[in-house]
C-alpha positions in Angstrom: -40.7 31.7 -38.6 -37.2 32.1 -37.6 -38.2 34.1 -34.6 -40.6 31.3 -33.8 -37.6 29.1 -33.6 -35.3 31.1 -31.7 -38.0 31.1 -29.0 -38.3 27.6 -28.8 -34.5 26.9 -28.7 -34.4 29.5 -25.3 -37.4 27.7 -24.0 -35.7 24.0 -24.2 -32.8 25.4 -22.7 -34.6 26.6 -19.7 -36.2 23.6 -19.6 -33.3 21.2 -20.2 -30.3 23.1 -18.1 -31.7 22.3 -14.5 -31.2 18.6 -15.9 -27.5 19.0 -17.4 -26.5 21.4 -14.5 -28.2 18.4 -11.8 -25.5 15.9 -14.0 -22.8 18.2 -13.2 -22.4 16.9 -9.5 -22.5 13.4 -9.2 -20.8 12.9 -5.8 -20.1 9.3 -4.9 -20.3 8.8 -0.8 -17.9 6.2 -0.2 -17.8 5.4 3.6 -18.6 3.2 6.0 -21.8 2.2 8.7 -21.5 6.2 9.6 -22.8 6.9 6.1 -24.4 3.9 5.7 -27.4 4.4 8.0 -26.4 2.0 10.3 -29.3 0.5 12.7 -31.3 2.9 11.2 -34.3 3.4 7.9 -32.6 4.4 5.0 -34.6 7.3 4.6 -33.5 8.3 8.1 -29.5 8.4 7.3 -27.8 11.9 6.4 -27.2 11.0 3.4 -30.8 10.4 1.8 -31.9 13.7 4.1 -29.3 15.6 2.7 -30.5 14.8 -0.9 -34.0 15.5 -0.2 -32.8 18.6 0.9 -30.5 19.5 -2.2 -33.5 18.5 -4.6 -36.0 20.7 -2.3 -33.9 23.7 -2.8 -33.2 22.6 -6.4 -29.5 22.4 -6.2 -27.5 20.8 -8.9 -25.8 17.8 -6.7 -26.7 14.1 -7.1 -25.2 12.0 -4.2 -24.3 8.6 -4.8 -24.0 6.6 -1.6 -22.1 3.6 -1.9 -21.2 3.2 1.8 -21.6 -0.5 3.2 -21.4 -0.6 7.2 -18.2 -2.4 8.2 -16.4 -1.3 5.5 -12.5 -0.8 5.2 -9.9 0.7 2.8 -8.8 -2.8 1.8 -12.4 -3.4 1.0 -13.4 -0.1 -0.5 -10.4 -0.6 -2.6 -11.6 -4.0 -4.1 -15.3 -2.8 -5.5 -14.2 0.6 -6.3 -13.6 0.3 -9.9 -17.1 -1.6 -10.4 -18.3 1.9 -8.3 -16.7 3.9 -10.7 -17.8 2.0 -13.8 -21.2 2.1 -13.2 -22.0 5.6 -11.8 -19.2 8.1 -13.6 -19.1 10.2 -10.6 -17.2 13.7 -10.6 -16.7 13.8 -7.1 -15.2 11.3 -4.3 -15.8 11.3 -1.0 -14.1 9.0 0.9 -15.0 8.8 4.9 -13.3 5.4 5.5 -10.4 4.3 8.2 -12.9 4.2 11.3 -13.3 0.0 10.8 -9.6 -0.2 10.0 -8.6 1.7 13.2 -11.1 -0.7 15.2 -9.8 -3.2 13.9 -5.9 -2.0 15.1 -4.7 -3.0 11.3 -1.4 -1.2 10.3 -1.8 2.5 10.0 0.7 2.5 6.7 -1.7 -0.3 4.9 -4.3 2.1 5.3 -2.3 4.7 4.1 -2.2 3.3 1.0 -5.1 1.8 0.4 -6.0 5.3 1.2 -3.7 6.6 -1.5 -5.1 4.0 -4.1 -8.4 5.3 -3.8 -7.9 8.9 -4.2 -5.7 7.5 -7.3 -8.2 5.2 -8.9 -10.6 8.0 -8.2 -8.9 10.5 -10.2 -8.1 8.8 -12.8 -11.5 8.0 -13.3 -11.8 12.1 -14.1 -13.5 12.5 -10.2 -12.2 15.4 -7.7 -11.7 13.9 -4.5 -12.1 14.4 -1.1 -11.2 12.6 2.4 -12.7 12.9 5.6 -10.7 13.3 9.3 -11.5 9.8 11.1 -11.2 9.9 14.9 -11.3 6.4 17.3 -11.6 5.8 20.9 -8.6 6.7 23.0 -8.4 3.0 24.5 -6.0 1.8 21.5 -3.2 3.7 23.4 -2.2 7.6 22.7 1.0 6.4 20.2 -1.5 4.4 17.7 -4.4 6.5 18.1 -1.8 9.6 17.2 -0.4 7.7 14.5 -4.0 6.9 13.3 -5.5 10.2 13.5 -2.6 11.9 11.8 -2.7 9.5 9.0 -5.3 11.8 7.1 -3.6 14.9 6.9 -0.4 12.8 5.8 -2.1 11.8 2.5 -4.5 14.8 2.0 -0.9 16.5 2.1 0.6 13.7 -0.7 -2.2 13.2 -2.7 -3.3 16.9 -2.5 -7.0 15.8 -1.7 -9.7 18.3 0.2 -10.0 17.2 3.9 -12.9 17.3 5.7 -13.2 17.5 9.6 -14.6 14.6 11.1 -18.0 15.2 10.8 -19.3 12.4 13.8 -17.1 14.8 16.1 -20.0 17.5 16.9 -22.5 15.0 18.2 -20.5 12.0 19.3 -20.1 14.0 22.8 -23.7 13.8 23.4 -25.4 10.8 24.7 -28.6 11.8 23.4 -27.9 11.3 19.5 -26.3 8.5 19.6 -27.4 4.7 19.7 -26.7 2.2 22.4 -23.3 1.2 21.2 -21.5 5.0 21.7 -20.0 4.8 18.1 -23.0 5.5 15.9 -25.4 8.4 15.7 -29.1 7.8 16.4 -31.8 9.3 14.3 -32.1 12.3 16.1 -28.5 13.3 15.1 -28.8 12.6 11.3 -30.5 16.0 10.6 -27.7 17.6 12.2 -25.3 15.5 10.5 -26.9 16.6 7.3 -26.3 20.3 8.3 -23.0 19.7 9.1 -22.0 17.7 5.5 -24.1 20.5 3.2 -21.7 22.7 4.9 -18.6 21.1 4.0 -19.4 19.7 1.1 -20.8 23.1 -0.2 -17.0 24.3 0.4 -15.7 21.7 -1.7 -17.2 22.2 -4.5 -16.8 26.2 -4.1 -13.0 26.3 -3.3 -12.2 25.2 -7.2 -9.6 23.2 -5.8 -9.2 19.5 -4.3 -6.4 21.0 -1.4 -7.6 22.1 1.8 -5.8 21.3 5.0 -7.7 23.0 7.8 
């Protein structure tokens, strides 16, 4: 009988850890039209491909995508503790800055707001991590320095993971991207999903939230 029972207990853990493991990585995507699927299916965007992909191979990562095209820091900043109240992520990605760089809003507000969210993020028990934003040159070389800069200025204070730009790689090429030159077609979604398993695969494997490259 007690053998009988120690089988059954192995078999419902075999059965149940691919479920706790899965709950394990919860990462909340919290960006802007680049993440949002902008002009495109939802199905279409990097985001959903790359979880179709992660539950294909089985891997334990849930993404969370709470990206709204448009979006800024200021406004990232205002709905993220309803975010983090609701879905209990442990992990943050924030790819933000792009809208507030359009816009030409101060570099050091964003900076902050920047700041706020990997605070309100930690303290929420989530590892974070920020992405590199790059804009059009036409904002003139000293803001567009200033701007560009800004993200390995508070990776550096806040000790958060920084990710490369991840647009970079295919905004160069006519071909993936839509009519308006700032936002990736659907042709360059699957590459974009390539590039963010990548880095988002060495984030979770570096055991640690700093990482300037």
């Amino acid at each position: 009988m007690n053998a009988l029972i120690l089988r059954s207990f192995f078999v419902l853990v075999l059965v149940t850890k691919p479920f706790m493991v899965w709950a394990d990585n919860q990462i909340l995507i919290l960006g802007d039209s680049l993440s949002a699927a902008y002009g495109l299916k939802q199905h279409q965007g990097w985001v959903q491909l790359l979880q179709d992909t992660y539950e294909e191979q089985k891997k334990p990562i849930k993404l969370i995508n709470a990206s709204i095209s448009g979006e800024t820091t200021g406004g990232a900043l205002r709905r993220l503790d309803a975010i983090l109240a609701e879905h209990n992520p442990t992990h943050v990605l924030i790819e933000l800055g792009g809208n507030d760089g359009l816009r030409g809003f101060p570099v050091t507000k964003m900076q902050e707001n920047l700041s706020a969210l990997i605070t309100k993020s930690r303290a929420a028990g989530a590892d974070v991590a920020m992405m590199k934003i790059r804009i059009p040159p036409n904002y003139g070389p000293r803001y567009t320095q200033m701007f560009e800069q800004s993200f390995e200025h508070v990776a550096q204070q806040d000790n958060a993971y920084l990710m490369e730009f991840f647009v970079e790689k295919v905004a160069t090429d006519g071909m993936l991207m839509q009519n308006d030159n700032i936002h990736p077609n659907a042709d360059a979604q699957p590459v974009l999903r390539d590039i963010m398993k990548e880095e988002i695969s060495n984030w979770l494997a570096s055991g640690k939230e700093a990482s300037l490259n």
